[in-house]
C-alpha positions as CSV (number, residue, x, y, z in Angstrom):
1,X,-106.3,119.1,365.5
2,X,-103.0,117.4,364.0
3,X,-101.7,121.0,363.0
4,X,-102.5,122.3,366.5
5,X,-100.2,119.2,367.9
6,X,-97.2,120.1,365.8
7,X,-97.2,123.8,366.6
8,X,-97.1,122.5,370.4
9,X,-94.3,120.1,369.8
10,X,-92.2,122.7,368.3
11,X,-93.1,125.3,371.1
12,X,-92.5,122.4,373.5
13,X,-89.1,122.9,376.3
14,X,-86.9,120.6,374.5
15,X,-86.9,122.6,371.2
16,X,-87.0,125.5,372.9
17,X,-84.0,125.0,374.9
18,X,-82.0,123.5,371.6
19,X,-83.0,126.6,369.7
20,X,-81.8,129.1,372.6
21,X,-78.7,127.3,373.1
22,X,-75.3,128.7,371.6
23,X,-73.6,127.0,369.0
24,X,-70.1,125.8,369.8
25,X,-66.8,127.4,368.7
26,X,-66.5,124.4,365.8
27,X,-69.8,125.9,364.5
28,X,-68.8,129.5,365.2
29,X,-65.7,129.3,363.4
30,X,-66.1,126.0,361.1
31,X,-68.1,128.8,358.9
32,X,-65.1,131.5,359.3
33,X,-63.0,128.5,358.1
34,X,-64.5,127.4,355.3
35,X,-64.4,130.8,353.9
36,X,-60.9,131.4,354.2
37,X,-60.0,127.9,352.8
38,X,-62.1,129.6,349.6
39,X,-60.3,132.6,349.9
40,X,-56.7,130.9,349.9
41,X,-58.0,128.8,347.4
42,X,-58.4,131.9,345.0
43,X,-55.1,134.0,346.0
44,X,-53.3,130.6,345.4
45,X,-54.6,130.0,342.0
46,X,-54.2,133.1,341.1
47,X,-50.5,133.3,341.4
48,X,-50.1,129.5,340.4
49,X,-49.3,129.5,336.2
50,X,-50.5,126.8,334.3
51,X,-48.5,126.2,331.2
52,X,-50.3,125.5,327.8
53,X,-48.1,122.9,325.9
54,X,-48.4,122.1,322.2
55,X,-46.3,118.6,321.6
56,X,-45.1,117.2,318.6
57,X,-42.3,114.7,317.3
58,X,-38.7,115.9,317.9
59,X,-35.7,115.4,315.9
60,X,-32.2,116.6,316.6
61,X,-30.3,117.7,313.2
62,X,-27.2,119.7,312.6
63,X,-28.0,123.1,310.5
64,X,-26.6,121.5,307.1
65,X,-28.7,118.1,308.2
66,X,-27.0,114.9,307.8
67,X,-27.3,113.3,304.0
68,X,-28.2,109.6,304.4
69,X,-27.4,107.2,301.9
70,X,-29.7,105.0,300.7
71,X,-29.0,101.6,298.5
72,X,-30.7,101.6,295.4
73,X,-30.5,98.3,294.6
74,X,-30.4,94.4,296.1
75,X,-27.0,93.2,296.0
76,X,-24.0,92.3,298.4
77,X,-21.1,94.3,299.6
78,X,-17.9,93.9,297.3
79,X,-16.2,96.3,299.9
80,X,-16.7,99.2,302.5
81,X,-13.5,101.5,302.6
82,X,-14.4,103.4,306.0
83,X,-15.2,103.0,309.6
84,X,-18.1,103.9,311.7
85,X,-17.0,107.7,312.6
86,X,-13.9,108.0,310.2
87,X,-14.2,111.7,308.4
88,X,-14.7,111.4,304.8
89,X,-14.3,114.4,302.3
90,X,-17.0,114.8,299.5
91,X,-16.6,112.3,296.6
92,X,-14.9,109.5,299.1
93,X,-16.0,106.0,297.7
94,X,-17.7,104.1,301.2
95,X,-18.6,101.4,300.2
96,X,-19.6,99.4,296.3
97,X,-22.2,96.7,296.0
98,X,-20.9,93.8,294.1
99,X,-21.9,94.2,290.2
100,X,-20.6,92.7,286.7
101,X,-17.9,95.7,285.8
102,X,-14.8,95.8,287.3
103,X,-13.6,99.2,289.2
104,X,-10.2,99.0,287.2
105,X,-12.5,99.4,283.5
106,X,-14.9,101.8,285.1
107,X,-11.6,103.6,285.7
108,X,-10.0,103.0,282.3
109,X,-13.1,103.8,280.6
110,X,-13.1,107.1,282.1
111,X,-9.4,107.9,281.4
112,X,-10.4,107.1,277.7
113,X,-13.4,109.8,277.8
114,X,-11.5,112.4,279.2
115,X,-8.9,111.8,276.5
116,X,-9.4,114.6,273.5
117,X,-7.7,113.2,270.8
118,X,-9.5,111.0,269.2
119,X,-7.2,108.7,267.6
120,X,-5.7,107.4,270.8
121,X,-9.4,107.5,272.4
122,X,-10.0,105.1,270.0
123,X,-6.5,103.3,270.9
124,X,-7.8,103.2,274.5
125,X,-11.5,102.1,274.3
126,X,-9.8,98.6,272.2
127,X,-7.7,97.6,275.5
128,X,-11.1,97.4,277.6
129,X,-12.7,94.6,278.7
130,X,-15.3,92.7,281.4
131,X,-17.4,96.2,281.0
132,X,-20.9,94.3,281.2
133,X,-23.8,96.2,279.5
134,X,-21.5,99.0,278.7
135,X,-19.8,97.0,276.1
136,X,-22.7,97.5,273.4
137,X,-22.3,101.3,273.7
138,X,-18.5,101.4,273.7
139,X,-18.6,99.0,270.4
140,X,-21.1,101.8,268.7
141,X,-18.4,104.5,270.1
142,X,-15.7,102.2,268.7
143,X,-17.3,102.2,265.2
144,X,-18.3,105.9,265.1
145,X,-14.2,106.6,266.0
146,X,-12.8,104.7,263.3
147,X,-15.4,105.6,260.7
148,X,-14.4,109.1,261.2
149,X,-10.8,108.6,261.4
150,X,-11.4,106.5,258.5
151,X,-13.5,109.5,256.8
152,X,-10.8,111.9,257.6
153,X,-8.0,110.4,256.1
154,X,-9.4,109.2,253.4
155,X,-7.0,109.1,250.6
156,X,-10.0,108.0,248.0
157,X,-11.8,111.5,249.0
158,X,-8.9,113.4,248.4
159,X,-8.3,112.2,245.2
160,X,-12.0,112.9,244.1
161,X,-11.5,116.6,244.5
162,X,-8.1,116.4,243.6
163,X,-9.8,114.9,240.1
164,X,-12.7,117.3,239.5
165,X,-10.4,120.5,240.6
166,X,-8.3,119.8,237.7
167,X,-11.1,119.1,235.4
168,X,-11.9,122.6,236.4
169,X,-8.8,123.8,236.1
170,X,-8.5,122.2,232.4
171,X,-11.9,123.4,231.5
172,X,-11.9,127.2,232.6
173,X,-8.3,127.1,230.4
174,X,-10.3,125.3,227.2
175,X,-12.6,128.3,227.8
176,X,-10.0,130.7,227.8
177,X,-8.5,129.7,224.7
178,X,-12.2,129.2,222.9
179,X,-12.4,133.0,224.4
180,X,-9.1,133.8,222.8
181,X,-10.2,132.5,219.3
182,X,-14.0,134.3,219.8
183,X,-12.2,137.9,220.0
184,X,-10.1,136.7,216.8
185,X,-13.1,135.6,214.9
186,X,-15.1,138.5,215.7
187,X,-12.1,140.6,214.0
188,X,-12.3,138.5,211.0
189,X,-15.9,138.5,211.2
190,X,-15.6,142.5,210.9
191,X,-13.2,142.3,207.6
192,X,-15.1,139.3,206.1
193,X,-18.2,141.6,206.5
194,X,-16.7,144.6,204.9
195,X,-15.6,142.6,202.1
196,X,-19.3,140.7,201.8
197,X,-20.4,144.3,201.4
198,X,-18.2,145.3,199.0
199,X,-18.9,142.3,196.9
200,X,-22.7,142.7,197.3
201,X,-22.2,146.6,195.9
202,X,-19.8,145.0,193.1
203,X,-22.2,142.0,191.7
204,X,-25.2,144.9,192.1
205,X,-22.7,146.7,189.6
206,X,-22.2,143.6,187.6
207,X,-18.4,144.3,187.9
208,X,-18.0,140.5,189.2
209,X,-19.3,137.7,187.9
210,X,-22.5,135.6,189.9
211,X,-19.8,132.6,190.4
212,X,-17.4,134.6,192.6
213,X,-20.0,136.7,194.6
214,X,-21.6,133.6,195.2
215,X,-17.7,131.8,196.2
216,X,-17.5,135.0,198.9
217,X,-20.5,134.8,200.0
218,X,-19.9,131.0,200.8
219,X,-16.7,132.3,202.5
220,X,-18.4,134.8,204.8
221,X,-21.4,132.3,205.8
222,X,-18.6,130.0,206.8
223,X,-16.9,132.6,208.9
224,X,-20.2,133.3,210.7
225,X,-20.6,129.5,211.5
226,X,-17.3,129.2,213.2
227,X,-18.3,132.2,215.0
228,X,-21.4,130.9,216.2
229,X,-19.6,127.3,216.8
230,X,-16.7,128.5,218.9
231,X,-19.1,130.5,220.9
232,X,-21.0,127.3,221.7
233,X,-18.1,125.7,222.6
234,X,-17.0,128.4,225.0
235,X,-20.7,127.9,226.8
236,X,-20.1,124.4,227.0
237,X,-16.9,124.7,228.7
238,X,-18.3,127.0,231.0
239,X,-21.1,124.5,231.7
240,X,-18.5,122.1,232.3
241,X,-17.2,124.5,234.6
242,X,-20.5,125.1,236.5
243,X,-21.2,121.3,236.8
244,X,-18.1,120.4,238.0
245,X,-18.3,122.8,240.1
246,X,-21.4,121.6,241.7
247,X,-20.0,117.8,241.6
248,X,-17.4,119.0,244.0
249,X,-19.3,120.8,246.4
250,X,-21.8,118.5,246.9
251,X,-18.9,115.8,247.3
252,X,-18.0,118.0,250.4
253,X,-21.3,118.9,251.3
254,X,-21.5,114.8,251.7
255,X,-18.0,114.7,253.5
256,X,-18.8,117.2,255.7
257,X,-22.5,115.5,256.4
258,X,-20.8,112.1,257.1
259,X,-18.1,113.5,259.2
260,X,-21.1,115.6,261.4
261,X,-23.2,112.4,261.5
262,X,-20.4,110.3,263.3
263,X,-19.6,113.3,265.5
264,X,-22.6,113.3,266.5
265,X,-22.8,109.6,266.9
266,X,-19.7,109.6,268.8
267,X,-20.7,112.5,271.0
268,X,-24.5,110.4,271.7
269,X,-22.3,107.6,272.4
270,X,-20.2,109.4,275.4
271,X,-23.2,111.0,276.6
272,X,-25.2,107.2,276.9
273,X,-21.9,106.0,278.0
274,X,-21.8,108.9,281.3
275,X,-25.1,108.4,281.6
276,X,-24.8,105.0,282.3
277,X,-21.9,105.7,284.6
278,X,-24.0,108.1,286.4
279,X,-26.9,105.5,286.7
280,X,-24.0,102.5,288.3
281,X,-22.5,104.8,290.6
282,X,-25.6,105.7,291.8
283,X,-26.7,101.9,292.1
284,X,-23.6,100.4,292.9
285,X,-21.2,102.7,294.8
286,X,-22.3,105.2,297.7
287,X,-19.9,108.4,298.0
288,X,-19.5,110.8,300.4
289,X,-21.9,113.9,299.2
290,X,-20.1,116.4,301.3
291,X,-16.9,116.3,304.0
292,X,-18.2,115.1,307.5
293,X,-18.1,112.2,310.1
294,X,-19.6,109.2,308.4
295,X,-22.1,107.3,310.5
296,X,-23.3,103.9,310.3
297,X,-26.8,103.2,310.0
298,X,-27.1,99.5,310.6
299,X,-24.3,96.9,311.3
300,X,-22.2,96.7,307.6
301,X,-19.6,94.2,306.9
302,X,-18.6,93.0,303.2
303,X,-20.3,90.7,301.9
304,X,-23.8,91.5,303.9
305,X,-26.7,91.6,301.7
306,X,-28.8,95.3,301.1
307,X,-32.2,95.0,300.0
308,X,-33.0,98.5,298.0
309,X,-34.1,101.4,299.9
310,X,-32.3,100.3,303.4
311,X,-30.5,102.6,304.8
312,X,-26.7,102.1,304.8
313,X,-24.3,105.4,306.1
314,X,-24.9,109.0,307.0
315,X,-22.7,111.7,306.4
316,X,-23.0,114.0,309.5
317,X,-21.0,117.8,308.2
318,X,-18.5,118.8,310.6
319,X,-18.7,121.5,313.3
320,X,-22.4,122.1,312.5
321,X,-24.8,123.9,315.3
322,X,-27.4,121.4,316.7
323,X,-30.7,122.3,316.4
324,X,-34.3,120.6,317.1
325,X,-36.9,120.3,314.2
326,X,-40.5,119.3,316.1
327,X,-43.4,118.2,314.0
328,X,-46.9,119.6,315.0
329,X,-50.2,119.0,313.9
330,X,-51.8,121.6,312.0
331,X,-54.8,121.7,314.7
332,X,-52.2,123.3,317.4
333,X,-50.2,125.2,315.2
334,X,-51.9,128.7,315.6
335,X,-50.5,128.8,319.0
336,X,-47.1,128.6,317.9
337,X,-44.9,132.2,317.6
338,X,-41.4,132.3,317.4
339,X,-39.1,132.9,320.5
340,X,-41.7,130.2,322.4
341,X,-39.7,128.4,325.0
342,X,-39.6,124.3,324.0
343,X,-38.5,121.9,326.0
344,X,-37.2,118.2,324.6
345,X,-37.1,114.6,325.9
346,X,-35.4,112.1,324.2
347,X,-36.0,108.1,324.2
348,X,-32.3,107.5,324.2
349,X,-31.6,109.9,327.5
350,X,-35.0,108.9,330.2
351,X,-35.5,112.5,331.3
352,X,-36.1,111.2,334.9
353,X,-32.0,110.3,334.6
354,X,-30.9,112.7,332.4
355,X,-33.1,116.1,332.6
356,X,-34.9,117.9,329.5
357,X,-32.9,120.1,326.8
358,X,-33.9,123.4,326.8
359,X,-34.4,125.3,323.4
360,X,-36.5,128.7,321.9
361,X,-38.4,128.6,318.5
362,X,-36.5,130.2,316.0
363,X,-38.3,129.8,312.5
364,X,-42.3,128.7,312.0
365,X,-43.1,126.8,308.6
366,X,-45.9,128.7,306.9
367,X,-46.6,126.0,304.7
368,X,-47.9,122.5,305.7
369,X,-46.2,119.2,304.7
370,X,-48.3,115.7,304.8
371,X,-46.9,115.3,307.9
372,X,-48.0,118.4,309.2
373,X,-45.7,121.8,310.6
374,X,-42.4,122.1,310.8
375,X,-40.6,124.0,313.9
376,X,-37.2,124.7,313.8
377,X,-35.9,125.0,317.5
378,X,-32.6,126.5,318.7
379,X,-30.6,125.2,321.8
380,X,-30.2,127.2,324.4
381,X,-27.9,125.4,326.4
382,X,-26.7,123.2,323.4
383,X,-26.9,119.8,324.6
384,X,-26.8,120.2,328.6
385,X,-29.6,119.3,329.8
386,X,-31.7,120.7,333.2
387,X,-30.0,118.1,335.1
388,X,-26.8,119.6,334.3
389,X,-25.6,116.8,332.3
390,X,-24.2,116.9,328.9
391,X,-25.9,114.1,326.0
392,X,-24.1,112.9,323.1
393,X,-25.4,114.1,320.0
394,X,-26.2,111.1,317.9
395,X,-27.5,111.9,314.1
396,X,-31.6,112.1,313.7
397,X,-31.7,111.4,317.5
398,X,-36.1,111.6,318.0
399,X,-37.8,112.5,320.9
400,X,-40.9,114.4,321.9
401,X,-40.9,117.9,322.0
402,X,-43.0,120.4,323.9
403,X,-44.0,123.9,322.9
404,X,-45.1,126.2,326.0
405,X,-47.0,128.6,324.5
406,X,-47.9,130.6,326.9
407,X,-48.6,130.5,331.0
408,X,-52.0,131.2,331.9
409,X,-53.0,130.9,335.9
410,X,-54.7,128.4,337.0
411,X,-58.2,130.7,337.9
412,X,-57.6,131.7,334.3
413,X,-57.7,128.1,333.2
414,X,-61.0,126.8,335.2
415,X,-62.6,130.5,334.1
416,X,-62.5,129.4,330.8
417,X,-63.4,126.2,331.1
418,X,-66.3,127.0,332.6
419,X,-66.9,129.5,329.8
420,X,-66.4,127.0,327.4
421,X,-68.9,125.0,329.9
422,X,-71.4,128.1,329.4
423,X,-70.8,128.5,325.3
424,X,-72.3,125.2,325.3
């Protein structure tokens, strides 16, 4: 009964007239509308791009990048010999940190070491003074230097050799003359034998009596003994010879070691002595590393104090091409291909004011740092920016730069995110 009383309600004239009724023309072409709006909608995102950006940390550099100086030690500033922007070649003092040695020893010192001879050396390095922990090693140089001069000139050496030479030269003439006596022994050794022989044949003969055979006999032993003496006395000569010999070369064997040992002293002694050089200049003064505009990093004046590590100056190379270097992550960095177009704002020029520099990527690091990947980014404008405007380059100026990697339209861009939505 109630389903019979709906079907009549919806057969009843009111519904039937709402149902036969035309729509309106909002209806009829709200519908026609809607669909173009959809339609536009496409064709417009179809030709709208949508660029991809991969951002990173921006820093502008010169090719040859600016060499900072750094102090290396605490201390105050004896004296700073340039101004903020001067140009300074390579090897210019800027500035020394005040420290126990004066600059006027440093430089006599080094006069002294560059000095080959080294008797005035020596002459030099007993003038210096107020040297501070240098003066140890320049006392052990001093020492080593007068040693050796003293070694060289010695006057007690030469007389030594002098000595033993002619006790050589005496002997080898003893055993010349012993020689000389030997080859006159051994021709009366011959006759004395020949007579001994003859004796011998005559006593067998009992033509002389026992007495006198025995009387020559005596005679040639006697002869024989000389023989046998003189040669001894030759050999002994000749030992002589041979030690004395020996005696000299090992008293210039010893020369020659002591004369090495303080040349090598005296050549350890420079070497600690540059060394340390090396070691103050590096602590003490800051010079110029290559020819450039020098740049301040902080506010200087003498007599400031520099804690170790602050940075003090910048040396910026002169007429160098600008170019960017961006930091990336490494989680972006497979988008990145050289030739990309980058674009780069700068904290010191608000790119609302001042525009964007323009630049392409010109080399990709294939090697990670800690910091991540580095992009090396030419100008393409140099340093006028969109706006037209031309920036002042300023050394290590940072910023944010942004990588477009490529321009995908914007119905590419919500078809894959709702790929990635499907993936899911």
């Amino acid at each position: 009964m109630e389903e019979k009383s709906k079907i009549d309600e919806i057969r009843s004239d009111e519904v039937q007239e709402i149902l036969s009724a035309v729509p309106n023309w909002m209806i009829r072409w709200g519908i026609t509308l809607l669909f173009g709006l959809i339609l536009m909608v496409l064709f417009i995102s179809w030709f709208v791009k949508y660029p991809v950006v991969v951002g990173g940390e921006v820093m502008l550099t010169t090719k040859n990048p600016a060499s900072r100086l750094v102090s290396q030690t605490d201390g105050y500033i004896n004296a700073i010999h340039f101004r903020n922007n001067d140009q300074v070649k390579k090897g210019d003092v800027i500035a020394v940190i005040k420290n126990p040695i004066r600059s006027s020893s440093l430089d006599s010192l080094k006069e002294a070491l560059r000095i080959e001879s080294r008797r005035e050396k020596l002459n030099q390095l007993k003038d210096l003074s107020d040297v501070g922990g240098l003066q140890t090693e320049i006392n052990n140089l001093t020492n080593s230097l007068i040693e050796f001069e003293n070694l060289s000139n010695s006057k007690y050496f030469d007389k030594d050799i002098k000595n033993v030479s002619t006790q050589i030269e005496y002997n080898n003439r003893l055993a010349w003359i012993t020689h000389q006596e030997l080859d006159l022994l051994q021709n009366e050794m011959k006759n004395a034998r020949v007579k001994y022989e003859a004796d011998s044949s005559l006593f067998t003969d009992s033509v002389i009596a026992k007495v006198e055979f025995f009387k020559n006999q005596s005679e040639y032993f006697a002869k024989k003994q000389q023989l046998i003496n003189t040669k001894k006395t030759y050999v002994q000569h000749k030992i002589t010879v041979a030690n004395l010999e020996k005696l000299k070369n090992e008293t210039l064997r010893n020369n020659e070691d002591q004369l090495r040992q303080l040349d090598n002293a005296i050549v350890a002694s420079e070497r600690n002595i540059f060394t340390y050089l090396d070691t103050w200049q590096e602590n003490f003064t800051h010079t110029a590393p290559n020819e450039g505009e020098l740049v301040f990093l902080s506010n200087l004046n003498k007599n400031d104090f520099v804690k170790v590590q602050q940075p003090l100056f910048a040396v910026v190379p002169s007429q160098q091409e600008i170019v960017g270097v961006i930091k990336i992550k490494g989680q972006a960095f497979g988008k990145v291909e050289k030739g990309q177009k980058v674009r780069m704002k700068f904290a010191n020029y608000p790119y609302q004011e001042f525009g964007q520099l323009l630049g392409k990527v010109a080399e990709v690091s294939s090697i990670p740092t800690e910091e991540g990947y580095f992009i090396k980014v030419d100008l393409t404008d140099g340093l006028n920016t969109t706006y037209k405007k031309q920036i002042e380059y300023q050394p290590e100026m940072a910023g944010i730069g942004e990588i477009i990697t490529e321009d995908l339209r914007l119905l590419e861009r919500v078809f894959n995110n709702f790929k990635k939505t499907m993936d899911k």
